[in-house]
C-alpha positions as CSV (number, residue, x, y, z in Angstrom):
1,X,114.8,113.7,22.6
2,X,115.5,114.0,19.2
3,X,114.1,112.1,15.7
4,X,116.8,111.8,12.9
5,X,114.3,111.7,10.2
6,X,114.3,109.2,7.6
7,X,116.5,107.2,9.9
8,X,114.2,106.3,12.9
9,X,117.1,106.5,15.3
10,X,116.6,108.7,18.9
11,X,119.2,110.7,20.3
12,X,119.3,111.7,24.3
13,X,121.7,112.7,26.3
14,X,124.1,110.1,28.2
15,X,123.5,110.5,32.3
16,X,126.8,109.8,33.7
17,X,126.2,106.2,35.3
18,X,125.3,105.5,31.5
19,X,128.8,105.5,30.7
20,X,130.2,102.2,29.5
21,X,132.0,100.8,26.9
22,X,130.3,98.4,24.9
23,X,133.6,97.1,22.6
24,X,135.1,95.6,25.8
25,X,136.1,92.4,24.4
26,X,139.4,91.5,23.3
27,X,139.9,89.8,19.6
28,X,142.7,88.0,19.5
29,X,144.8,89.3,15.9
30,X,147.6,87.9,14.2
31,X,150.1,90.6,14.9
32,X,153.0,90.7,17.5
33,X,152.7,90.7,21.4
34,X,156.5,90.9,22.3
35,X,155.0,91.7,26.0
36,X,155.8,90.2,29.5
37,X,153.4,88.1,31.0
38,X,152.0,90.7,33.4
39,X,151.9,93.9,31.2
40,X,150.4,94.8,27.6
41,X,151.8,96.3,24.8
42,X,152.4,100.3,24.7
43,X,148.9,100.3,22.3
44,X,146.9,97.9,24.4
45,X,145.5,99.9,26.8
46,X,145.8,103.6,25.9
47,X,142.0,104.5,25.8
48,X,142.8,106.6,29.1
49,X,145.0,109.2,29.1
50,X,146.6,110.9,32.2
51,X,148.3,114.3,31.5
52,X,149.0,115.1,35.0
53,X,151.0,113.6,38.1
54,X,154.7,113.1,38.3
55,X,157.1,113.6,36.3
56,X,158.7,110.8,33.3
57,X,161.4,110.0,35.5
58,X,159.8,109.5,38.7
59,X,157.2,106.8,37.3
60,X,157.9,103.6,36.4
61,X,156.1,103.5,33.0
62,X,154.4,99.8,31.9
63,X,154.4,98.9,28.8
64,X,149.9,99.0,28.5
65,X,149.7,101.8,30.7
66,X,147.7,105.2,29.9
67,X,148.9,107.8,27.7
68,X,151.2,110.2,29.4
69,X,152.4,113.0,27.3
70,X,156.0,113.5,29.4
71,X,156.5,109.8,28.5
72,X,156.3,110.1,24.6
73,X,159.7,109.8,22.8
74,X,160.2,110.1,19.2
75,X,157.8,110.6,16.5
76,X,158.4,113.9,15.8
77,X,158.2,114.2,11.8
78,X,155.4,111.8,11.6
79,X,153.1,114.3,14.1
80,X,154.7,116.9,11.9
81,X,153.5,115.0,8.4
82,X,150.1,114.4,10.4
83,X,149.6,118.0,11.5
84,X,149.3,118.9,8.0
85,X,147.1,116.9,7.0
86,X,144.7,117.3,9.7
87,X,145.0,121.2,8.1
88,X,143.0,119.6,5.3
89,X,139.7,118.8,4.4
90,X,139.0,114.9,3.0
91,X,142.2,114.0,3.2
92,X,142.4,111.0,6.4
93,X,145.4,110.8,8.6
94,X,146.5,106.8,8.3
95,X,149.3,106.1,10.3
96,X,150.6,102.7,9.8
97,X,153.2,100.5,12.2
98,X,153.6,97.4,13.5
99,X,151.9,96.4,16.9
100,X,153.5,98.6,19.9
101,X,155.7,101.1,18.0
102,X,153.4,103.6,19.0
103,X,150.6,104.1,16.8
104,X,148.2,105.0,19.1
105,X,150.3,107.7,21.4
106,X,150.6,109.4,18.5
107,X,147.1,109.6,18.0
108,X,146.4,110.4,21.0
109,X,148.8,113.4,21.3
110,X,147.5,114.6,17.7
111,X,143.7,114.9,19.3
112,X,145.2,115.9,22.4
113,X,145.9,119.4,20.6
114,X,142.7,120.0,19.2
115,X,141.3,123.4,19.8
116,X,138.5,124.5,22.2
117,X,135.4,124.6,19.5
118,X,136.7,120.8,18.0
119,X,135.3,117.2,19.1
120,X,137.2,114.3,19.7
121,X,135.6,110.7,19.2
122,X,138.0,108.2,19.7
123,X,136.8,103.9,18.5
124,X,139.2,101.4,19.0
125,X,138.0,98.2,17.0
126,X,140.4,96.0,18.9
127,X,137.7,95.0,21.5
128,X,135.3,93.7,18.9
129,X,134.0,90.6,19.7
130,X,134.0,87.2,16.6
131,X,130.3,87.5,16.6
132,X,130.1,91.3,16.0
133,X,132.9,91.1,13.0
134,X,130.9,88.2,11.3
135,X,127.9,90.3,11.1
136,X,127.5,93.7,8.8
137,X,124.4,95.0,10.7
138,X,125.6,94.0,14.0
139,X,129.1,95.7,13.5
140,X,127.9,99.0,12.0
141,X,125.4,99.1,15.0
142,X,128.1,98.5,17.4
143,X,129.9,101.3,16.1
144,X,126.8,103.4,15.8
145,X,126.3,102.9,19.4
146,X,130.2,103.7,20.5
147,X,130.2,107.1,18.3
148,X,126.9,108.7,20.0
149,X,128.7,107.9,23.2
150,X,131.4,109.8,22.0
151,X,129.0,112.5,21.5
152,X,127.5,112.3,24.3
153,X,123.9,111.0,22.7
154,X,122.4,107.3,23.0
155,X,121.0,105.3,19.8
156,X,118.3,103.0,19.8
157,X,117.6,100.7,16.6
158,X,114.6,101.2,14.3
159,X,114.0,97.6,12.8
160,X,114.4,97.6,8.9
161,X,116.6,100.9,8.8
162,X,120.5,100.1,7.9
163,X,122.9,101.0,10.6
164,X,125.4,102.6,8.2
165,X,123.1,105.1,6.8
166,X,122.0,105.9,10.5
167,X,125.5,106.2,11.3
168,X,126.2,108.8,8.6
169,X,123.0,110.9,9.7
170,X,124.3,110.4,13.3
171,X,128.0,112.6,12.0
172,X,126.2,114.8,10.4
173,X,123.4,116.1,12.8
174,X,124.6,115.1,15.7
175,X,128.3,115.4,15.1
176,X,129.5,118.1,12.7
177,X,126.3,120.0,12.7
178,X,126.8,121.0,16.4
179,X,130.5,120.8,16.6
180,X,131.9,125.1,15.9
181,X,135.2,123.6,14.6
182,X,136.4,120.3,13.5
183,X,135.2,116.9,14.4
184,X,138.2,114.5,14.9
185,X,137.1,111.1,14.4
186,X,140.1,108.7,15.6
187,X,139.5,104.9,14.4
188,X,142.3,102.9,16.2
189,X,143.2,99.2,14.9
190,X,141.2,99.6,12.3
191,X,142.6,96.8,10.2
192,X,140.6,94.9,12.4
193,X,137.5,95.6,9.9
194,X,139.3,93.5,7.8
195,X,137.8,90.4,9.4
196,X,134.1,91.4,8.0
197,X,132.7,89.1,5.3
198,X,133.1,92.3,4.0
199,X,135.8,94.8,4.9
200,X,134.6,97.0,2.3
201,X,131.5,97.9,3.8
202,X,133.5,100.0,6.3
203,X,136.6,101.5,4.4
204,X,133.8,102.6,1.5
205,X,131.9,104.4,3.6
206,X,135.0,106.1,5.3
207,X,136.3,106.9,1.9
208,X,132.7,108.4,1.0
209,X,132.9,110.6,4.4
210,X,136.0,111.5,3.0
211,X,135.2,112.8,-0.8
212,X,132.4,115.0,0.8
213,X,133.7,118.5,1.1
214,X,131.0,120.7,1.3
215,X,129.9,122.0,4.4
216,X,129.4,120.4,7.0
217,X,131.5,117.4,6.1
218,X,134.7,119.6,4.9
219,X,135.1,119.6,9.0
220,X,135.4,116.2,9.5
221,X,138.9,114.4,10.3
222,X,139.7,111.0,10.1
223,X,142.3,109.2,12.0
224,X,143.1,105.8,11.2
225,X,145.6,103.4,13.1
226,X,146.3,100.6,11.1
227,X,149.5,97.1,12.2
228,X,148.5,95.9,8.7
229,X,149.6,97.6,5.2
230,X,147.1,99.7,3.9
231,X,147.2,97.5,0.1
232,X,146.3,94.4,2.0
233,X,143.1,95.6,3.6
234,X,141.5,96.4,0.3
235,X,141.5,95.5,-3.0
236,X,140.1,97.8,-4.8
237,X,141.4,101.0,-4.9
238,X,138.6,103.3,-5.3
239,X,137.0,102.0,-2.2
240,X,139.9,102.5,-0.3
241,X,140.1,105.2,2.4
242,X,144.3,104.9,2.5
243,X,145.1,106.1,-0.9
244,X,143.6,109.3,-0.4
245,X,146.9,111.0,1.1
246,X,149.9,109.3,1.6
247,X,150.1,107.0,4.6
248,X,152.5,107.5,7.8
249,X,154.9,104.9,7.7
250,X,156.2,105.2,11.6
251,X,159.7,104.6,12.1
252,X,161.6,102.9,15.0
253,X,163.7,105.4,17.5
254,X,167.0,106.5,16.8
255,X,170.1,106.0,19.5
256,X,169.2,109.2,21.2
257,X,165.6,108.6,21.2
258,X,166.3,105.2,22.7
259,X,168.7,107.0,25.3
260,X,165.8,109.3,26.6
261,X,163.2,106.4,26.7
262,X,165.5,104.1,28.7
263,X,166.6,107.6,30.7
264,X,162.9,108.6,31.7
265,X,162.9,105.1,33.7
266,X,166.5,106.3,35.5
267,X,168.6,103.3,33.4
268,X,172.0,102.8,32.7
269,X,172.5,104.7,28.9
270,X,175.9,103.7,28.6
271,X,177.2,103.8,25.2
272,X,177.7,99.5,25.5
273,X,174.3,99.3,27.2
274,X,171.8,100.7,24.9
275,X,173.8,98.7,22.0
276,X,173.4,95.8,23.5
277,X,169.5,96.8,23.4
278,X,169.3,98.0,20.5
279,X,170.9,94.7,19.2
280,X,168.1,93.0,20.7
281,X,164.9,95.0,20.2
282,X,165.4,98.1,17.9
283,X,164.5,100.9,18.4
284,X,160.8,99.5,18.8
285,X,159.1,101.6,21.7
286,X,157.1,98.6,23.5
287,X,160.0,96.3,23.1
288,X,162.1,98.6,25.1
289,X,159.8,99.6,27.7
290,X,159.1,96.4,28.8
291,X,163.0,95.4,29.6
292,X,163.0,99.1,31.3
293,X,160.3,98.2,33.2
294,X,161.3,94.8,34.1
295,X,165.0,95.9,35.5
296,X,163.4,99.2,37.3
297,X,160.9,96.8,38.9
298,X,163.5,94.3,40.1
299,X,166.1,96.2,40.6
300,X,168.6,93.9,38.0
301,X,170.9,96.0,35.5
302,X,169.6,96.6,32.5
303,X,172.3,95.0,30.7
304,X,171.1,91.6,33.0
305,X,167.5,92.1,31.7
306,X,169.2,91.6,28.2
307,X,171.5,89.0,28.8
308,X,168.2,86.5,30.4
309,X,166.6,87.6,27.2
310,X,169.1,86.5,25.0
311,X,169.2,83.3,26.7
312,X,165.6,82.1,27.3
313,X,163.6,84.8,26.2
314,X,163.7,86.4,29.7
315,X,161.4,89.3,30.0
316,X,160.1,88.1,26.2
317,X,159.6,84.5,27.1
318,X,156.0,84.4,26.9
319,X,155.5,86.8,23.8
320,X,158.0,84.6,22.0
321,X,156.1,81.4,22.7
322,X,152.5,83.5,21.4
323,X,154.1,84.2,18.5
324,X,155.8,80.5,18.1
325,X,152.1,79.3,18.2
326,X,150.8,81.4,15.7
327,X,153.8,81.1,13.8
328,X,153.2,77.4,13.9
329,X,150.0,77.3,12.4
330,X,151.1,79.2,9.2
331,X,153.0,76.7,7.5
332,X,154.6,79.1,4.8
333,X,155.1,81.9,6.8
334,X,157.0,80.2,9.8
335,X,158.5,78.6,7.0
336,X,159.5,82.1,4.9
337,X,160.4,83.8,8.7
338,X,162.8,80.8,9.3
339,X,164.4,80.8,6.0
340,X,165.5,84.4,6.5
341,X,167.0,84.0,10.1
342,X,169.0,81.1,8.7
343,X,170.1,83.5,5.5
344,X,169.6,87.0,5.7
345,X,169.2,88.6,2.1
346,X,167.3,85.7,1.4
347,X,164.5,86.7,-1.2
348,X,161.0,85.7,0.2
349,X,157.5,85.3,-1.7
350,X,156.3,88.5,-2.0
351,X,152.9,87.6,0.1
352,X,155.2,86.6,2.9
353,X,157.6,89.4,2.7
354,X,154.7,92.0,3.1
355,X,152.7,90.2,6.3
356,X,156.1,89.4,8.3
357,X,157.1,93.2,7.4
358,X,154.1,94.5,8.1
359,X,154.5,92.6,12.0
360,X,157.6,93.6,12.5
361,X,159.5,90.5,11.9
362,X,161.8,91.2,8.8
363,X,163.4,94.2,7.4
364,X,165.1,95.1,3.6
365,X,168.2,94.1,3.4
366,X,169.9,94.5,0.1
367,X,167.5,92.4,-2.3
368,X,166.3,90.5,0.2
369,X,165.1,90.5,3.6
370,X,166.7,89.9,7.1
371,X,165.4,89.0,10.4
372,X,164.1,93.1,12.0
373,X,166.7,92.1,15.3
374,X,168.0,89.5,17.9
375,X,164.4,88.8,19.5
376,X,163.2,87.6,15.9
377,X,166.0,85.5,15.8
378,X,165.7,83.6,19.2
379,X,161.7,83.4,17.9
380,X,163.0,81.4,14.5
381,X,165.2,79.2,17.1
382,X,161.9,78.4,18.1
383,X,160.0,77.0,15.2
């Protein structure tokens, strides 16, 4: 047992029925779910990660399931960008994309080539529970708790003593002080913290972890996930955590990289076909997978999947009827979403231009903004 001193919190060892996870609670977020009713999004479910098994085109990938590293497509200069960063000290990795374009793969194939003497501690802030976001104390313990898991230690609180500070201590002796090589702490979602009375109580301190590069802190790594642009998660700059390198805007799949996605589920990639997809989803990774998965399952044509989307959502139906709800109760951005399916190139409120951008909704086009594909346009039939 060990005494962090001046902090009052004890470490032990974990025994191996002790394993749980404590941020097991869904928080329902503003932010896309273009899923079918029985699977999640390509982000919702990656905390496990299988690297071994058959091979991409024997399994019949869901969108939700595991990280599999045969199954990634795409993404190639963004690991590339990230890579170098990770090569230096206090400068986070934030990669930033709307829900399911594939945030957290990435992630997990960045910590998936960390070296023998580093530490990976991985905290997704999706499962955060209402209760836990509206309290400061409550959330930093929470997250206090989930990284000494990660290290393999267990916390108990010390009434009085603020949970922030004991989670600093906890990096530094528990964390980098025992860790040979670099301590890669990943922080999926984590616009989610922006639903704190206040958010700045978490992106300060992760800039501070940041700015300290003497030893043993110039071994830290921070990886951030964010669905929500950096600039609208803070408003002051200098406690800001994304400003500190440039952010990782990730980009939709090219043609080919759409080819080898719908290949890896044994689809037709005619040329006709994957427009006719593309038309309709993108190149968005989760949007794609799910029509794959929904003709492989089935056995319908993939160009069938497509057509029953276009006509009553099909595959989309009940994702498109989430997002007409939420939709509906945001007067002025149903409102700004609609305007832009009805005239594309239509200018938009800037407030509303950057939130349905940031989801996924809209795109540039010219001066103004058009709807991102044919799946946002059957959603603005909708509203």
């Amino acid at each position: 047992m060990l005494t962090v001193h001046g902090v009052g919190y004890r470490f032990e060892p974990l025994r191996p029925d002790e394993q749980t996870t404590l941020l097991d609670r869904p928080l329902p977020v503003l932010e896309p779910r273009w899923l079918s009713p029985d699977v999640n999004d390509e982000e919702e479910d990656a905390d496990e990660v299988v690297t071994d098994g058959p091979s991409a085109r024997a399994t019949i990938l869901p969108p939700g399931a595991p990280f599999r590293p045969e199954h990634m497509v795409g993404h190639h200069v963004e690991r590339r960008l990230a890579e170098a960063l990770l090569a230096q000290p206090g400068a986070p990795v934030v990669v930033f994309g709307p829900s399911g374009l594939g945030k957290s793969w990435l992630l997990r194939s960045l910590t998936g080539g960390a070296l023998a003497e580093d530490r990976v501690v991985h905290l997704d802030l999706r499962h955060l529970d209402r209760a836990t976001l509206g309290d400061r104390d409550r959330f930093f313990w929470r997250v206090l708790v989930d990284v000494a898991e990660g290290l393999g230690a267990e916390v108990e609180p010390a009434p009085g003593l603020d949970p922030a500070r004991g989670l600093t201590r906890l990096l530094e002796r528990e964390g980098l002080a025992q860790t040979p090589g670099r301590l890669l702490l990943v922080i999926d979602h984590a616009h989610e913290a922006a639903q704190l009375n206040d958010p700045s109580a978490l992106y300060a301190l992760l800039r501070a972890w940041c700015e300290r590069t003497r030893p043993p802190w110039d071994r830290l790594r921070l990886l951030l996930g964010l669905s929500s642009e950096p600039s609208l998660l803070v408003q002051e700059p200098h406690l800001s955590p994304f400003n500190l390198a440039p952010p990782i805007t990730l980009s939709e799949l090219s043609a080919d990289e759409v080819r080898a996605l719908v290949d890896t589920y044994g689809l037709d990639t005619r040329a006709e076909t994957l427009h006719a997809l593309i038309a309709l989803v993108g190149g968005h990774p989760a949007l794609i997978r799910t029509a794959c998965f929904r003709a492989a399952t089935t056995g319908r044509a993939l160009q069938e999947v497509i057509a029953a989307a276009l006509h009553r959502g099909g595959c989309y139906e009940s994702a498109l009827r989430h997002l007409q709800r939420v939709l509906g109760e945001n007067a002025p951005l149903s409102s700004a979403l609609a305007q832009v399916c009805a005239t594309p190139g239509a200018a938009l409120p800037t407030d509303a231009a950057r939130r349905l951008e940031s989801a996924g909704l809209i795109h540039r086009e010219g001066p103004g903004w058009a709807p991102k594909n044919g799946l946002v346009r059957a959603l603005a039939a909708l509203l």
